[in-house]
C-alpha positions in Angstrom: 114.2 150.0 81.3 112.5 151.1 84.3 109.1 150.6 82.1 109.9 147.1 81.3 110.9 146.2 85.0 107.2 147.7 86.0 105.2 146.5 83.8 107.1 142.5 84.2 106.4 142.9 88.2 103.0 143.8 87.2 102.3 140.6 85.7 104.4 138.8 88.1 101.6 140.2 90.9 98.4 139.1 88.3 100.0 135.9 88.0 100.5 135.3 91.5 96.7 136.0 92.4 95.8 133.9 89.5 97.6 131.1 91.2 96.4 131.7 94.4 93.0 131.3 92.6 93.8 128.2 91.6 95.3 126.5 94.1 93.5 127.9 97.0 89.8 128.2 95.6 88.2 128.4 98.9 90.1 131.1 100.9 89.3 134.5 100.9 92.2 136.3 98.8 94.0 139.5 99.4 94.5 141.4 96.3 96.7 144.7 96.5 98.4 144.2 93.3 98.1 147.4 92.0 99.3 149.5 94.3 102.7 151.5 94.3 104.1 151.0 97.9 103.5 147.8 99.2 101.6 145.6 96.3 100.7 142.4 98.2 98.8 139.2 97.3 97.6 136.2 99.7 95.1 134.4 101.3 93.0 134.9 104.3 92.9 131.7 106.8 90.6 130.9 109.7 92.4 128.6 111.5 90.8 127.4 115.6 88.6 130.3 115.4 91.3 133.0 114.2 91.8 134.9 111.1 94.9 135.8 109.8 97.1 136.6 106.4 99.1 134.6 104.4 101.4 137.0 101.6 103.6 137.8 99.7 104.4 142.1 99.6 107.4 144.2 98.2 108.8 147.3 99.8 112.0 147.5 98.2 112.1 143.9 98.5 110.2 140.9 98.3 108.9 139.4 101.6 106.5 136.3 102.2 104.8 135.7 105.8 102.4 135.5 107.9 100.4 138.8 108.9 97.7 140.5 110.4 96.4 142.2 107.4 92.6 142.8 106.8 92.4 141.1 109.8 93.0 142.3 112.9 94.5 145.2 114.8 97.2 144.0 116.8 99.1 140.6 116.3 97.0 137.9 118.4 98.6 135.2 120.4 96.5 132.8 119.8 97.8 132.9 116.1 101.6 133.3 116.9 101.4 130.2 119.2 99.9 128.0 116.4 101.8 129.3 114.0 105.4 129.0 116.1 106.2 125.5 115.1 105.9 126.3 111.2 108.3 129.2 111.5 110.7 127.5 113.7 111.1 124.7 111.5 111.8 126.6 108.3 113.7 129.3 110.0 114.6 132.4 109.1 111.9 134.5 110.1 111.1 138.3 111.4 108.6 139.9 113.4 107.3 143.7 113.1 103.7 145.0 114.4 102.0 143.4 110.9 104.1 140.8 110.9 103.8 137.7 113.2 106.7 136.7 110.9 108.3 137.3 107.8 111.3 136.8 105.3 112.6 137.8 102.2 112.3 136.1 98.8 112.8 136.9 95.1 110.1 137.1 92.6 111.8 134.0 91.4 110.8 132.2 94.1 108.4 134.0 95.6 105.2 132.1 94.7 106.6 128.7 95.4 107.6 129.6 99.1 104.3 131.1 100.1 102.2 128.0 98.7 104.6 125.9 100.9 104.0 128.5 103.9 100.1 127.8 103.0 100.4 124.4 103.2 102.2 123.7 106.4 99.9 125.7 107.7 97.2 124.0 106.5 98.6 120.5 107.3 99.4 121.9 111.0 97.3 124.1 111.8 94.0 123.3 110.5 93.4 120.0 112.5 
Protein backbone atom coordinates (compact mmCIF):
# COMPACT_ATOMS: atom_id res chain seq x y z
CA UNK A 1 0.00 0.00 0.00
CA UNK A 2 2.65 2.25 0.95
CA UNK A 3 4.20 1.35 -2.73
CA UNK A 4 1.08 2.42 -4.46
CA UNK A 5 0.66 5.67 -2.42
CA UNK A 6 4.51 6.48 -3.60
CA UNK A 7 4.63 5.71 -6.76
CA UNK A 8 0.72 7.76 -7.38
CA UNK A 9 2.47 10.96 -5.61
CA UNK A 10 5.25 10.40 -7.95
CA UNK A 11 3.25 10.90 -10.89
CA UNK A 12 1.17 13.44 -9.17
CA UNK A 13 4.68 15.58 -8.95
CA UNK A 14 5.58 14.65 -13.02
CA UNK A 15 2.34 15.70 -13.80
CA UNK A 16 2.37 18.86 -12.01
CA UNK A 17 5.84 20.04 -13.75
CA UNK A 18 4.30 18.88 -16.95
CA UNK A 19 1.58 21.37 -16.40
CA UNK A 20 3.65 23.98 -15.20
CA UNK A 21 5.39 23.36 -18.68
CA UNK A 22 2.54 23.98 -20.34
CA UNK A 23 0.89 26.68 -18.99
CA UNK A 24 3.86 28.71 -17.95
CA UNK A 25 6.27 28.16 -20.98
CA UNK A 26 8.37 31.13 -20.28
CA UNK A 27 9.25 30.98 -16.56
CA UNK A 28 12.10 29.33 -15.23
CA UNK A 29 10.70 26.09 -13.40
CA UNK A 30 11.74 24.58 -10.16
CA UNK A 31 11.90 20.88 -10.34
CA UNK A 32 12.57 18.93 -7.01
CA UNK A 33 10.20 16.16 -7.76
CA UNK A 34 12.24 13.46 -6.84
CA UNK A 35 13.30 14.03 -3.74
CA UNK A 36 12.29 12.33 -0.37
CA UNK A 37 11.82 15.27 2.06
CA UNK A 38 10.44 18.12 0.64
CA UNK A 39 9.63 17.25 -3.33
CA UNK A 40 8.56 20.70 -4.70
CA UNK A 41 7.63 21.94 -8.14
CA UNK A 42 7.09 25.77 -9.36
CA UNK A 43 8.03 28.50 -11.21
CA UNK A 44 10.58 31.20 -10.81
CA UNK A 45 9.12 34.90 -11.36
CA UNK A 46 10.96 38.23 -11.90
CA UNK A 47 8.57 40.60 -11.03
CA UNK A 48 9.90 44.94 -10.70
CA UNK A 49 13.33 43.74 -10.72
CA UNK A 50 12.91 40.80 -8.04
CA UNK A 51 13.08 37.11 -8.29
CA UNK A 52 11.08 34.91 -6.32
CA UNK A 53 9.28 31.21 -6.12
CA UNK A 54 6.09 30.18 -6.86
CA UNK A 55 5.35 26.22 -5.46
CA UNK A 56 3.86 23.71 -4.41
CA UNK A 57 6.11 21.19 -1.64
CA UNK A 58 5.02 18.42 0.78
CA UNK A 59 6.48 17.85 4.24
CA UNK A 60 3.96 15.81 5.67
CA UNK A 61 1.59 17.86 3.99
CA UNK A 62 0.89 19.56 0.97
CA UNK A 63 1.57 23.39 0.90
CA UNK A 64 1.43 26.04 -2.05
CA UNK A 65 3.09 29.70 -1.71
CA UNK A 66 5.16 31.94 -2.37
CA UNK A 67 9.04 31.51 -1.46
CA UNK A 68 12.38 32.40 -1.60
CA UNK A 69 13.77 29.25 -3.08
CA UNK A 70 16.67 29.28 -5.63
CA UNK A 71 16.45 32.74 -5.17
CA UNK A 72 17.56 34.54 -2.56
CA UNK A 73 18.86 34.20 1.02
CA UNK A 74 16.58 35.98 3.14
CA UNK A 75 12.88 36.94 2.37
CA UNK A 76 13.14 40.56 0.53
CA UNK A 77 10.65 43.32 1.23
CA UNK A 78 10.41 44.47 -1.87
CA UNK A 79 8.66 41.03 -2.77
CA UNK A 80 6.49 40.73 0.38
CA UNK A 81 5.15 44.29 -0.24
CA UNK A 82 3.99 43.46 -3.81
CA UNK A 83 2.92 40.40 -3.06
CA UNK A 84 0.66 41.54 0.25
CA UNK A 85 -2.40 42.36 -1.59
CA UNK A 86 -2.62 38.78 -3.30
CA UNK A 87 -2.30 37.03 -0.01
CA UNK A 88 -4.60 39.25 1.79
CA UNK A 89 -7.31 38.80 -0.56
CA UNK A 90 -7.26 35.06 -0.67
CA UNK A 91 -6.43 34.67 2.99
CA UNK A 92 -5.29 32.15 4.82
CA UNK A 93 -1.73 32.39 4.55
CA UNK A 94 1.68 31.67 6.70
CA UNK A 95 5.00 33.05 6.94
CA UNK A 96 8.31 31.08 7.98
CA UNK A 97 12.09 32.17 6.83
CA UNK A 98 11.37 30.45 3.16
CA UNK A 99 8.13 31.35 3.11
CA UNK A 100 6.94 34.91 2.42
CA UNK A 101 3.65 33.02 2.67
CA UNK A 102 2.15 29.77 2.60
CA UNK A 103 -0.89 27.33 3.01
CA UNK A 104 -1.94 23.93 2.90
CA UNK A 105 -3.67 22.10 0.06
CA UNK A 106 -4.38 18.54 -0.99
CA UNK A 107 -2.88 16.89 -4.02
CA UNK A 108 -6.48 17.21 -5.19
CA UNK A 109 -6.34 20.58 -5.44
CA UNK A 110 -3.09 21.32 -5.37
CA UNK A 111 -2.24 22.22 -8.99
CA UNK A 112 -5.32 24.32 -9.57
CA UNK A 113 -4.55 26.69 -6.55
CA UNK A 114 -0.96 27.41 -7.45
CA UNK A 115 -1.89 28.33 -11.20
CA UNK A 116 -4.47 30.77 -9.62
CA UNK A 117 -1.58 32.02 -7.10
CA UNK A 118 0.56 32.41 -10.58
CA UNK A 119 -1.88 34.27 -12.11
CA UNK A 120 -2.87 36.90 -9.60
CA UNK A 121 0.42 37.40 -9.53
CA UNK A 122 0.93 37.90 -12.81
CA UNK A 123 -2.18 40.04 -13.33
CA UNK A 124 -0.94 42.26 -10.22
CA UNK A 125 2.21 42.15 -10.03
CA UNK A 126 3.66 42.21 -13.28
CA UNK A 127 2.38 45.66 -14.51
Amino acid sequence: MNSLKANTEKECWNYWLDKLRVDFPNYKLIDYSDEVSFPKVGVIINAKGVDFAVCIEQETNIYYGIGRHECSETLLKEVAYMVAPILEEIGGFKSTSWWYDWKHTSFENGYERLKTLILEIEKTCMV
